[in-house]
C-alpha positions as a printed Julia matrix, in Angstrom:
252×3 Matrix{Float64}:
 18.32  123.89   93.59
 20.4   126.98   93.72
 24.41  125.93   94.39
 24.25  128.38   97.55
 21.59  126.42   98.99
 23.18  123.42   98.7
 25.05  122.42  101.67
 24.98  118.67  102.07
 27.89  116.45  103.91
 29.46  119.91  105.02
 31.03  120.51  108.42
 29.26  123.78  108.96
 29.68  124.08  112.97
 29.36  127.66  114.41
 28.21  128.67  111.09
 25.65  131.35  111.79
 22.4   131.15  109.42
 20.38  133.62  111.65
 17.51  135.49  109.64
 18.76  133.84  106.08
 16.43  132.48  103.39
 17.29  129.31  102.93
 13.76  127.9   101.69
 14.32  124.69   99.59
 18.17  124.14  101.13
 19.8   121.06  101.3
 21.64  120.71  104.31
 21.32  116.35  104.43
 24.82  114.66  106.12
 25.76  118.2   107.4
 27.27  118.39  110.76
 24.72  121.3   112.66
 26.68  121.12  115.69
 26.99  124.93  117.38
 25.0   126.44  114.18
 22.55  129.0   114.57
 19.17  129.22  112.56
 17.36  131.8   115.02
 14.32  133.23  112.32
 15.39  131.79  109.5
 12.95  130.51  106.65
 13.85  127.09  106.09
 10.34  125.46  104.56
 11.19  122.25  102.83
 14.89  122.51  103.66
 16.27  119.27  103.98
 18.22  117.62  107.34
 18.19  114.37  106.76
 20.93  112.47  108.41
 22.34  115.67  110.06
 24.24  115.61  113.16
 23.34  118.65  115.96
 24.43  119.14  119.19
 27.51  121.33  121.06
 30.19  122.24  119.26
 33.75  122.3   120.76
 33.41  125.79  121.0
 30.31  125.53  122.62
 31.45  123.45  125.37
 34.31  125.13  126.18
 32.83  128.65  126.29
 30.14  126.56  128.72
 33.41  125.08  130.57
 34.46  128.24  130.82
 31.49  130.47  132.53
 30.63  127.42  135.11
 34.7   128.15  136.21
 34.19  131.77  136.62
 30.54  131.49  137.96
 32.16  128.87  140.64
 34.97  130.83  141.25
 32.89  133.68  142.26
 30.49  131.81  144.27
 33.18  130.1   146.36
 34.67  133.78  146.72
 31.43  135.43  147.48
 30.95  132.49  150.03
 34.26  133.07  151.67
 33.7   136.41  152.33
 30.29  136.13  154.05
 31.93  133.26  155.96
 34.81  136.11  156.94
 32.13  138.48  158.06
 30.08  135.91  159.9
 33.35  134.57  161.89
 34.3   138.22  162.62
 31.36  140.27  163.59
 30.13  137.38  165.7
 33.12  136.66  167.6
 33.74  140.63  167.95
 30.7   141.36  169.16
 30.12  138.44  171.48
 33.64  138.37  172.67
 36.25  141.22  173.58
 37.95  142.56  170.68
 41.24  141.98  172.29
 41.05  138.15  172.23
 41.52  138.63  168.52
 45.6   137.55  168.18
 47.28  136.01  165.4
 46.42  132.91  166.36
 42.78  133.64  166.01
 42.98  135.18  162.3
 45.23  132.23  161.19
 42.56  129.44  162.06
 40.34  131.52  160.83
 41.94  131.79  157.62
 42.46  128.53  157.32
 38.8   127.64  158.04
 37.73  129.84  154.82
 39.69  129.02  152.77
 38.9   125.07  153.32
 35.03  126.88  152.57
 36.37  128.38  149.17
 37.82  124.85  147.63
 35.26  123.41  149.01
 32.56  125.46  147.28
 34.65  125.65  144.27
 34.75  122.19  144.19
 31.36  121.24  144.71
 29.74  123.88  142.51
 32.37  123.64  139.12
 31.46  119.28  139.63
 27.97  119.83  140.0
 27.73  121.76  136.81
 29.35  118.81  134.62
 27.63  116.11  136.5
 24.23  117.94  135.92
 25.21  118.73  132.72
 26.2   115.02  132.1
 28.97  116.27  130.52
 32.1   113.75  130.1
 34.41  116.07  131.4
 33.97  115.1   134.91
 37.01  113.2   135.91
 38.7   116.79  134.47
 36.17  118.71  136.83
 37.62  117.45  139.8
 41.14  117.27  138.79
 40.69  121.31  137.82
 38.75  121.22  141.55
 42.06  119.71  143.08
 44.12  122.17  141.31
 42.38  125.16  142.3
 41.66  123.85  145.94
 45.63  123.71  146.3
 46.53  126.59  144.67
 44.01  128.6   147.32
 45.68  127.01  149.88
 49.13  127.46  148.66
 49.0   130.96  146.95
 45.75  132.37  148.67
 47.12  132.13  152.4
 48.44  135.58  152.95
 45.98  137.54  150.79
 43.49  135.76  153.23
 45.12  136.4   156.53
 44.85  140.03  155.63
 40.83  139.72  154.7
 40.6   138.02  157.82
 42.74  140.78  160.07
 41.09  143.86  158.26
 37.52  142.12  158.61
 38.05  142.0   162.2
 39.67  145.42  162.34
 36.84  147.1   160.91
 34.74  145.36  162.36
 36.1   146.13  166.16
 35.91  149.84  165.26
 32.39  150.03  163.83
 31.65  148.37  167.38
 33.29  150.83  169.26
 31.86  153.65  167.58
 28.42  152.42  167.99
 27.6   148.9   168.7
 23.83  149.26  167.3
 25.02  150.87  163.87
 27.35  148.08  163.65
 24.83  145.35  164.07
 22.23  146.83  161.87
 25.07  147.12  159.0
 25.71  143.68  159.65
 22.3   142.47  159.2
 22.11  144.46  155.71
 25.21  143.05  154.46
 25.48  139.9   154.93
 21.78  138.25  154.09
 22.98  140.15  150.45
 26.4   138.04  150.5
 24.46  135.01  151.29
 21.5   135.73  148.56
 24.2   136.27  145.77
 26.15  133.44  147.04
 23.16  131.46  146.03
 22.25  133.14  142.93
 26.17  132.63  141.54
 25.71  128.79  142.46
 23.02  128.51  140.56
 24.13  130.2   137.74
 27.2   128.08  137.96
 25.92  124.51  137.98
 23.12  125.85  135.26
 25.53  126.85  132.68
 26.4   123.81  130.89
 23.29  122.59  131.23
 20.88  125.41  129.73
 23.78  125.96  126.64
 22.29  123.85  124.09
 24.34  123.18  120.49
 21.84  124.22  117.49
 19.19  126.96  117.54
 16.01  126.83  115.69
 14.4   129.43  117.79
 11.67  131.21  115.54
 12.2   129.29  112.44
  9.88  127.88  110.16
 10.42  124.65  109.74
  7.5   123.66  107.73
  7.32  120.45  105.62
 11.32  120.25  106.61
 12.66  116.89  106.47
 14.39  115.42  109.97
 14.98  112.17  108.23
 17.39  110.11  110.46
 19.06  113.05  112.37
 20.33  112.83  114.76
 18.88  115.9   117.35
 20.84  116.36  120.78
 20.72  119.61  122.83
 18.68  121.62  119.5
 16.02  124.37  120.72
 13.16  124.39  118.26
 11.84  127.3   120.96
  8.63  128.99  118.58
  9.69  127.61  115.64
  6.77  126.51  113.39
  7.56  122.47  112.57
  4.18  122.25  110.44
  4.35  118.95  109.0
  7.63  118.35  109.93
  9.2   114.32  108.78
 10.67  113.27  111.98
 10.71  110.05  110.69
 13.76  107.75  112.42
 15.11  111.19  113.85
 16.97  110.75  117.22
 16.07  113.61  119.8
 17.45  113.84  123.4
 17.64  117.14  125.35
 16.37  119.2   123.15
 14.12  122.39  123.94
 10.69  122.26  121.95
């Protein structure tokens, strides 16, 4: 065997393999996790004993887009919550019962909607995920929930108070124009409320560690690996030895 196909008992995670030749290589003890082997030839290449999965890197990237998916979600939510409150009591009420007093509770009521969202979506994502970073979920959750409440009051007051502004002069100028806007506007902040939640809580769980995608695999040797969160998506596995291999969440 060639010495550059020879990659046994290496920690190779994140190492990108994508379109290589490695027909014949020897990749048995290697640790797989994160690696990438998207078209590559790997006929009679050897995995024995290998361990796959997420990297670190993996993980954390993951970690990182279900934060800013939530984030947005809970911010797109917020805002269709601001525009609900508003236009309805504007347009059922008088404009002038609209004080301070009303924009404060109303404030406070979406921005208990935010942390709550937040909350619920960045958990959801690790417990779906069954991720072991749960407890940290909700601590992060906690975190964010009271710096929202803490740091996000006035910024809020003033969404609230220029919601309802706008709002009471788009009525004024013509009630009907006003209501049809309304009805355009907000069924789209609801809709990509929905769309960001589900992006959220799905991006841990559709990440998976090592790609196989459109490799052939045949007469490779899975020997006693170990297989968790691998996506053998169109890859040819022609006589494939799975023999003692241990798969779980993988993507065939």
């Amino acid at each position: 065997m060639s010495q550059s196909l020879n990659f046994a008992n290496q920690d190779l995670r994140d190492r990108s393999f994508k379109g290589r030749n490695l027909v014949g290589a020897d990749f048995s003890g290697a640790d797989l996790r994160g690696c990438n082997f998207y078209r590559s030839q790997l006929k009679s290449a050897n995995f024995a004993n290998v361990r796959t999965g997420k990297s670190q890197r993996q993980i954390a990237i993951a970690n990182l887009k279900s934060f800013v998916m939530a984030f947005m979600f809970a911010a797109t939510t917020m805002i269709a919550m601001i525009l609900l409150i508003a236009f309805v009591f504007t347009f059922v009420f008088s404009p002038e019962l609209v004080n301070r007093n009303t924009i404060y509770w109303v404030a406070i009521v979406v921005i208990v909607v935010f942390a709550v969202g937040f909350a619920i979506t960045f958990t959801s994502s690790f417990a779906i995920a069954n991720s072991k970073g749960i407890f940290i979920a909700i601590a992060i959750s906690l975190i964010t929930a009271f710096g929202s409440g803490y740091f996000g009051s006035t910024f809020t007051k003033t969404l609230v108070s220029g919601a309802f502004n706008a709002i009471a002069n788009s009525i004024r100028f013509n009630s009907l124009m006003a209501l049809l806007t309304f009805l355009a506007i907000e069924p789209l902040q609801i809709f990509g409320s929905l769309y960001l939640f589900r992006l959220a809580i799905n991006a841990s769980r559709t990440n998976l560690g090592t790609k196989f995608q459109y490799a052939d695999l045949t007469q490779a040797s899975f020997h006693n690996a170990t297989l968790v969160s691998c996506d053998f998506t169109n890859a040819i596995t022609n006589d494939v030895n799975w023999e003692k291999a241990q798969m779980s969440r993988c993507k065939l």
